[in-house]
C-alpha positions as a Markdown table, in Angstrom:
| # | Residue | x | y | z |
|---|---|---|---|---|
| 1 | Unk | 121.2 | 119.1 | 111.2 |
| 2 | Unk | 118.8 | 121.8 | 109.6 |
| 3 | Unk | 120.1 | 124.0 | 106.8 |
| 4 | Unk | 118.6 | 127.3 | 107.9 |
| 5 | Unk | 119.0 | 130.4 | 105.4 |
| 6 | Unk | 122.4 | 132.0 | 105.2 |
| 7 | Unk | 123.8 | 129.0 | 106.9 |
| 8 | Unk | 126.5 | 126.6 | 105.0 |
| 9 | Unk | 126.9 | 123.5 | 106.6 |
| 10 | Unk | 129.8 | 121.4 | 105.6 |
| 11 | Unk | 129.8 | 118.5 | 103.7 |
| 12 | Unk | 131.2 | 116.6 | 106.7 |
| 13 | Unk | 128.3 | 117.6 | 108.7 |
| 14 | Unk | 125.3 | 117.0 | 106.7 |
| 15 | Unk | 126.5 | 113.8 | 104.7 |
| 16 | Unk | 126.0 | 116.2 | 101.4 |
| 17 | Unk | 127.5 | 118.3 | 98.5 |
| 18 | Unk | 127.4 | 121.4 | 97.9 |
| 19 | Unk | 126.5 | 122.5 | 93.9 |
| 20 | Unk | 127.7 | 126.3 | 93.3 |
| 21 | Unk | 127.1 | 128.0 | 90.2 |
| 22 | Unk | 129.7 | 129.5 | 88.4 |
| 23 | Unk | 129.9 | 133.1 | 88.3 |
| 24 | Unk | 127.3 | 134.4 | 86.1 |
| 25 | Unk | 126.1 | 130.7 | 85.7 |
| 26 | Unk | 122.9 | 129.5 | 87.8 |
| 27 | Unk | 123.1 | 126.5 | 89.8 |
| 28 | Unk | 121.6 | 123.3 | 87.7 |
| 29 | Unk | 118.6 | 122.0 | 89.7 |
| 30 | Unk | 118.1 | 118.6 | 88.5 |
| 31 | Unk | 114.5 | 118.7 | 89.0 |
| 32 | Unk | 111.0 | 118.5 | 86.5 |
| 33 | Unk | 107.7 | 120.1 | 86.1 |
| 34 | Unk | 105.3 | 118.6 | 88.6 |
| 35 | Unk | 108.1 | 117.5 | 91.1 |
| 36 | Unk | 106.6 | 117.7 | 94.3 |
| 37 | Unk | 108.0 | 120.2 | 96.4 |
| 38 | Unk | 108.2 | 121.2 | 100.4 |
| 39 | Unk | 108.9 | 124.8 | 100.7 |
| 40 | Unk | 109.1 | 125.9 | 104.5 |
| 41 | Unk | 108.4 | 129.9 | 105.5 |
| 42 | Unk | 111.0 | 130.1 | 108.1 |
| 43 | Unk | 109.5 | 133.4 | 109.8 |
| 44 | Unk | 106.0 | 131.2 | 110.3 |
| 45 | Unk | 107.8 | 127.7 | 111.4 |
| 46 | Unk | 105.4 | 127.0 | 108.4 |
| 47 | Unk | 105.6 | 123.9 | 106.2 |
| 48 | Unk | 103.7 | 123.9 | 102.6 |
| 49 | Unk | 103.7 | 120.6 | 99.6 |
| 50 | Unk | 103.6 | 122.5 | 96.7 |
| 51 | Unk | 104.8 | 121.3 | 92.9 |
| 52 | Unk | 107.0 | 123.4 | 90.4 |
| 53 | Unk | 104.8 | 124.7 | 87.8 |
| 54 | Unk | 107.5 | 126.7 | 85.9 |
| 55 | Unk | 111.3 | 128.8 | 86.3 |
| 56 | Unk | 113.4 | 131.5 | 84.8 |
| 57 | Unk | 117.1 | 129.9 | 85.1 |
| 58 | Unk | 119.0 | 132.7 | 87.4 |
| 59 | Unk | 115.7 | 134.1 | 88.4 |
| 60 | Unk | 112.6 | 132.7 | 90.0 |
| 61 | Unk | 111.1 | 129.3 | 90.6 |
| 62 | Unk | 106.9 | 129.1 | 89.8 |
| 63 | Unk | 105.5 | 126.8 | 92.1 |
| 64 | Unk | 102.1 | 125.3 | 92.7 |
| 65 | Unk | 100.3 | 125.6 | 96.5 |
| 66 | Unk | 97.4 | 122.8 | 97.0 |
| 67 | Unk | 93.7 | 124.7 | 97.4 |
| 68 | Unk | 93.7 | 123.6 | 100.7 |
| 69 | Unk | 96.6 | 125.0 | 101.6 |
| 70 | Unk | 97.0 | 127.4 | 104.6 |
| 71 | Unk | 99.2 | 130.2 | 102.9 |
| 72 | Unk | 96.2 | 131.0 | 100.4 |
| 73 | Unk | 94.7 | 132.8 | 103.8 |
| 74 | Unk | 98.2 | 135.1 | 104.5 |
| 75 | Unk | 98.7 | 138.4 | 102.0 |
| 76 | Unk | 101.2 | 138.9 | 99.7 |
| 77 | Unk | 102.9 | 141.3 | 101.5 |
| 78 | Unk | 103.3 | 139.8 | 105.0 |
| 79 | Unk | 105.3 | 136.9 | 103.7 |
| 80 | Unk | 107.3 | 138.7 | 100.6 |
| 81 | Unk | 111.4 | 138.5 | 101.5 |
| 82 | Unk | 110.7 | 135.5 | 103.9 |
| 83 | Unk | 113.2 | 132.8 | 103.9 |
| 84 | Unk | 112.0 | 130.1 | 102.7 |
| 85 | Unk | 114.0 | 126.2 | 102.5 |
| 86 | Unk | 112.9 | 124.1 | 99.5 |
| 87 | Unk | 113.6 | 120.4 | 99.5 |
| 88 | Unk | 112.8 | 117.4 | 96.5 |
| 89 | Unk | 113.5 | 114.2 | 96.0 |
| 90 | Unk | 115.3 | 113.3 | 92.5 |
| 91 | Unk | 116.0 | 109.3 | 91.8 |
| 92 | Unk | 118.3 | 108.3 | 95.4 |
| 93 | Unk | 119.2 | 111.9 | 96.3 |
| 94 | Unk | 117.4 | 114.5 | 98.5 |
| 95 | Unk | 118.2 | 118.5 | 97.6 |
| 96 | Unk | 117.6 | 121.4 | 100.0 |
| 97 | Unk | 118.4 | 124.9 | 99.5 |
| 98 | Unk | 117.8 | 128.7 | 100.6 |
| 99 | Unk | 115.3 | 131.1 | 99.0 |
| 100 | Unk | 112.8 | 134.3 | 99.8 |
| 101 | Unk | 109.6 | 134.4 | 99.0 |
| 102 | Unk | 109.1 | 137.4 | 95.7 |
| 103 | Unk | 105.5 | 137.1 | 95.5 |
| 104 | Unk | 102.2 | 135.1 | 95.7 |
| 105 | Unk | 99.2 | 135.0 | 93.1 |
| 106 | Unk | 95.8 | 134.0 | 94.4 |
| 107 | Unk | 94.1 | 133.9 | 91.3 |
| 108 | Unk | 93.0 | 132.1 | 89.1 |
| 109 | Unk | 95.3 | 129.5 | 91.3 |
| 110 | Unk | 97.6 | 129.9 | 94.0 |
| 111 | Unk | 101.3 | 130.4 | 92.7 |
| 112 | Unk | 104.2 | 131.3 | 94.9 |
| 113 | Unk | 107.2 | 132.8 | 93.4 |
| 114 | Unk | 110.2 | 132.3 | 94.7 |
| 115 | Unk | 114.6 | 133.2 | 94.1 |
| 116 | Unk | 116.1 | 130.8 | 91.9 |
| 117 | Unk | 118.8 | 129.2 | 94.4 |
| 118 | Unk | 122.6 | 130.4 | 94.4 |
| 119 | Unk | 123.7 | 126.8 | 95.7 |
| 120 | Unk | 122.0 | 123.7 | 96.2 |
| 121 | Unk | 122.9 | 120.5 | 99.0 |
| 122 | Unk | 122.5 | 117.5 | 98.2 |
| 123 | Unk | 122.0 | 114.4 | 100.6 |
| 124 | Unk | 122.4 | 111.0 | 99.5 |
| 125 | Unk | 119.0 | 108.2 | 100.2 |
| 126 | Unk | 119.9 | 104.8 | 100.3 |
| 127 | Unk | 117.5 | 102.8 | 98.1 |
| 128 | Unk | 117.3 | 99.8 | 100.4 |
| 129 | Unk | 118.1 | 101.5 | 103.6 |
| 130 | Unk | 115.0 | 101.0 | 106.4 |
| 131 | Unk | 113.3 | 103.9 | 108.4 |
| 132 | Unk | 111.5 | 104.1 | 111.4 |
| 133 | Unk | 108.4 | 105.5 | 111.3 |
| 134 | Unk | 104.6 | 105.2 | 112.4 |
| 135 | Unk | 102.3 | 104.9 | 110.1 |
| 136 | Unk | 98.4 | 104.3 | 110.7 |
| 137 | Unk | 97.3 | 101.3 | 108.2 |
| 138 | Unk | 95.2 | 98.3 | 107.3 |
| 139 | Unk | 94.5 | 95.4 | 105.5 |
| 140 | Unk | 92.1 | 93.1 | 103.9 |
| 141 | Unk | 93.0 | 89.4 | 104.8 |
| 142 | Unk | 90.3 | 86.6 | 103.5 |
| 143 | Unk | 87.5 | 88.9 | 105.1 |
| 144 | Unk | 89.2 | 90.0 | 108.5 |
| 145 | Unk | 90.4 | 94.1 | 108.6 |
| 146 | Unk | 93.5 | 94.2 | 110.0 |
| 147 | Unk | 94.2 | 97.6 | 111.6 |
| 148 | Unk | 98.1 | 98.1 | 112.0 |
| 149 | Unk | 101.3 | 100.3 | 112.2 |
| 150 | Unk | 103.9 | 100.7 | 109.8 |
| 151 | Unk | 106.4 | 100.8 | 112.1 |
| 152 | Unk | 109.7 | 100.9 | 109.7 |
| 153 | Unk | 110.2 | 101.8 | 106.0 |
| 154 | Unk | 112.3 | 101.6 | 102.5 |
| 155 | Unk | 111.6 | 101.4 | 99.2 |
| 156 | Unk | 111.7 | 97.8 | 98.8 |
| 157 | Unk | 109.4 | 97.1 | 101.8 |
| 158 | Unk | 108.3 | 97.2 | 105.2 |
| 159 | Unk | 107.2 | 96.6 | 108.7 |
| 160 | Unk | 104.0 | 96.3 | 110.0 |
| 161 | Unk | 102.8 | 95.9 | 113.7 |
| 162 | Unk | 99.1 | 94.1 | 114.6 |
| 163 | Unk | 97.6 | 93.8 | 117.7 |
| 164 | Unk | 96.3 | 90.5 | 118.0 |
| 165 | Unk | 95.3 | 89.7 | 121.7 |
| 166 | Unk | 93.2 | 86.2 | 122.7 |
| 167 | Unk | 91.0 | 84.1 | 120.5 |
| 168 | Unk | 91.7 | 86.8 | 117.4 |
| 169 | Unk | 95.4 | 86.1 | 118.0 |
| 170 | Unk | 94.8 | 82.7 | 117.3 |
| 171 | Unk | 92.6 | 83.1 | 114.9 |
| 172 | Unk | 95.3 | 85.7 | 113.0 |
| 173 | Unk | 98.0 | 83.5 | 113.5 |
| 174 | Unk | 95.9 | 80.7 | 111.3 |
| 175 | Unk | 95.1 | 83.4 | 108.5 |
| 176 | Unk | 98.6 | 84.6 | 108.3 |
| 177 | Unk | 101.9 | 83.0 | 106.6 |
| 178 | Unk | 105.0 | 83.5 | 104.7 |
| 179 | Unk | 103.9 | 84.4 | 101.4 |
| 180 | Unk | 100.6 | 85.4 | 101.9 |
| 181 | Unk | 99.5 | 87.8 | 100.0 |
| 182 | Unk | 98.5 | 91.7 | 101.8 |
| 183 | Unk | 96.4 | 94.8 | 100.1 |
| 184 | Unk | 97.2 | 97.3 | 102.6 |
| 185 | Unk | 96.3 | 101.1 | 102.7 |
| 186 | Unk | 98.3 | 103.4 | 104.2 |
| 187 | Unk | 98.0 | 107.0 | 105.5 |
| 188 | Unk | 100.4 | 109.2 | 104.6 |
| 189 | Unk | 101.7 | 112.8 | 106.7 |
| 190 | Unk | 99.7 | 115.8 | 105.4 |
| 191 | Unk | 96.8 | 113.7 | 103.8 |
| 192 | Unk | 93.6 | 112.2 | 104.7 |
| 193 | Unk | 93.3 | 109.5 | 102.2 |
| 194 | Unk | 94.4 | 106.1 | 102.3 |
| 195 | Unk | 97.0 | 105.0 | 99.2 |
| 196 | Unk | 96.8 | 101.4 | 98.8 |
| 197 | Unk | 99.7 | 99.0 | 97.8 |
| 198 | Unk | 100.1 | 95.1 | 97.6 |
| 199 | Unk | 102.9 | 93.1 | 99.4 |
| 200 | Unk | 103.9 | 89.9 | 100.0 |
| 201 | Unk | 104.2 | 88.6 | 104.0 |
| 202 | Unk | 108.3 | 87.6 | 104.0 |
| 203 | Unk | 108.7 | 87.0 | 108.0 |
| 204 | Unk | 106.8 | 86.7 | 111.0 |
| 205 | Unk | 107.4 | 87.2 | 114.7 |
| 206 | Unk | 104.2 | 86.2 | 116.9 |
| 207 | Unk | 104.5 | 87.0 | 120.4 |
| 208 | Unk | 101.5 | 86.8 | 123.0 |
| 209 | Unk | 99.2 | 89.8 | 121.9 |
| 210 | Unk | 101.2 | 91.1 | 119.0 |
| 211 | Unk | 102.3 | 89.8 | 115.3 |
| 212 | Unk | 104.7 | 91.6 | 113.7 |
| 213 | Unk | 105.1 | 91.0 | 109.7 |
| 214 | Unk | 107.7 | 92.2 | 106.9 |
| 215 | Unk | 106.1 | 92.8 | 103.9 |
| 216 | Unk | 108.2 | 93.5 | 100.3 |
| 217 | Unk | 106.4 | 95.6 | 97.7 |
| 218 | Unk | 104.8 | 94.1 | 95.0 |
| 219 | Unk | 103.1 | 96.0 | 92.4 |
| 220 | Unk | 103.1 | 99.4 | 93.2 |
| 221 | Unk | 101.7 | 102.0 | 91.2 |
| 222 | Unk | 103.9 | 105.4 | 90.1 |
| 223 | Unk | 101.5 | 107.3 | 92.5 |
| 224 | Unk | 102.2 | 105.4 | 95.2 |
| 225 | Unk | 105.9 | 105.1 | 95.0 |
| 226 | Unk | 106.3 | 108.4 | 95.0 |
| 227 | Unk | 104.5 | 108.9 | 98.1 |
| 228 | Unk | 106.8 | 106.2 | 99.8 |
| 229 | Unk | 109.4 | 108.3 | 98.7 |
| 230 | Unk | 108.4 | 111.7 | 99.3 |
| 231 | Unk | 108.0 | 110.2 | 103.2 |
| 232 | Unk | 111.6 | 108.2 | 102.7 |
| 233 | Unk | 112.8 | 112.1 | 102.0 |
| 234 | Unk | 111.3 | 113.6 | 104.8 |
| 235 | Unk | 112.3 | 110.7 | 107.3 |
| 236 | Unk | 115.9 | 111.4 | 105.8 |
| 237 | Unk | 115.8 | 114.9 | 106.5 |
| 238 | Unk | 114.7 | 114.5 | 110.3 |
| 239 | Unk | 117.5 | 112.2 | 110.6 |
| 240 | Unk | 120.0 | 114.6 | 109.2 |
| 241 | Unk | 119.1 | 117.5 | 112.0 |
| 242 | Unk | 119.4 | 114.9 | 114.4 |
C-alpha cells in the first residue's frame, strides 16, 4: 500500500507505526545530515534522490537535489504547495511521511525546502530477509567476464543468474565452486555506474544453459552498503503497496 498525502493508513495495513508529535512538540525524525533521501512530487508522478542538507525542528526540512536532477528544469512556482512523500532508511526501519513543497533555490546549488512532517510511519526491514529483484551485473573470474543478473537480495547476500550455454557452460562449470571467490559490480536504479563488492560463491545449481550462484558479502565498503540498502528500502516499499 502507498501512503499518499492526507491519507492514514493503519498500522494493520502497512506493517508500520505511526510517530505523532505531541501538541506543540514536532515529531522526532531519527534521521542525519547527508541521509539520502527520496522525495516524490505527487502532482508530477515524479521521483527525486536528494540528501538532507539541514532543518528547523517544527518548520522545514533543507534538502539537497543531485545536478543532474530533473526538477532543477521546473520553476519555483509551478511546484510550491505540491505534496510531496519523503522516505529514508535509518539502521532496519524504513520511514515515509507527507509534506509540500515551500520553495526551491537554484543557486549556488539546488535546495528544496520542504514542511517539517506532523507524523511519521515507520516500516520495519528485516536484516536477513531476501528480495527479488533484477539487477544487471558482472564479474571477473580467473580472466572470463561473467555477465549476470542479480536476481534476489538482502543484506547479507545474494543471487545471481549466468547464462552459460555449450562449450562456455562447461568451461564455467570448471572455473566455478563453493568458495570461490567473486568481484562483482553491480548497477544500481537511477545510476549509471557500476558499485563493485566482493563475495564468496556458497551454493550452486547448474542446469543445461544456466548456473545459478548464492553469493554472501564479504568486504563491503560503507558506500556500497548503503546502496544495497537504499535498494533493500525501495524493494520494501514496492512490496508494501502491493
Amino acid at each position: 500500500m502507498e501512503t499518499k498525502p492526507n491519507s492514514s493508513p493503519t498500522q494493520a495495513q502497512t506493517g508500520g507505526q505511526r510517530a505523532d508529535g505531541a501538541a506543540g512538540t514536532p515529531v522526532h525524525l531519527p534521521v542525519t545530515l547527508g541521509t539520502e533521501l527520496i522525495a516524490e512530487i505527487v502532482n508530477l508522478n515524479l521521483r527525486i534522490r536528494s540528501v538532507l542538507a539541514g532543518m528547523d525542528g517544527g518548520r522545514f526540512l533543507l534538502i539537497k537535489l543531485s545536478p543532474n536532477d530533473l526538477m532543477g528544469t521546473f520553476r519555483s512556482e509551478m511546484v510550491t504547495r505540491s505534496p510531496v512523500i519523503v522516505k529514508f532508511q535509518y539502521k532496519d526501519t524504513v520511514y515515509a511521511f507527507n509534506s509540500e513543497v515551500l520553495n526551491i533555490v537554484s543557486n549556488p546549488c539546488k535546495l528544496m525546502f520542504l514542511a517539517y512532517p506532523a507524523k511519521v510511519e515507520e516500516f520495519k526491514v528485516w536484516p536477513d530477509s531476501r528480495h527479488e529483484c533484477v539487477l544487471p551485473a558482472m564479474a571477473m573470474l580467473d580472466n572470463e567476464i561473467l555477465e549476470m543478473v542479480i536476481i534476489d537480495i538482502s543484506r547479507e547476500g545474494c543471487q545471481c543468474f549466468i547464462k552459460a550455454p555449450g562449450a562456455r557452460g562447461e568451461a564455467l562449470n570448471a572455473l566455478i565452486h563453493v568458495n570461490t571467490d567473486l568481484d562483482i559490480r553491480a548497477q544500481f536504479p537511477g545510476t549509471e555506474e557500476r558499485f563493485r563488492f566482493t563475495g564468496k560463491v556458497r551454493n550452486i545449481s547448474r542446469d543445461v544453459d544456466k548456473i545459478k550462484i548464492g553469493v554472501m558479502f564479504e568486504k563491503i565498503s560503507p558506500e556500497v552498503k548503503a546502496k544495497i540498502d537504499g535498494f533493500i528500502a525501495l524493494i520494501s516499499e514496492i512490496k508494501t503497496k502491493g
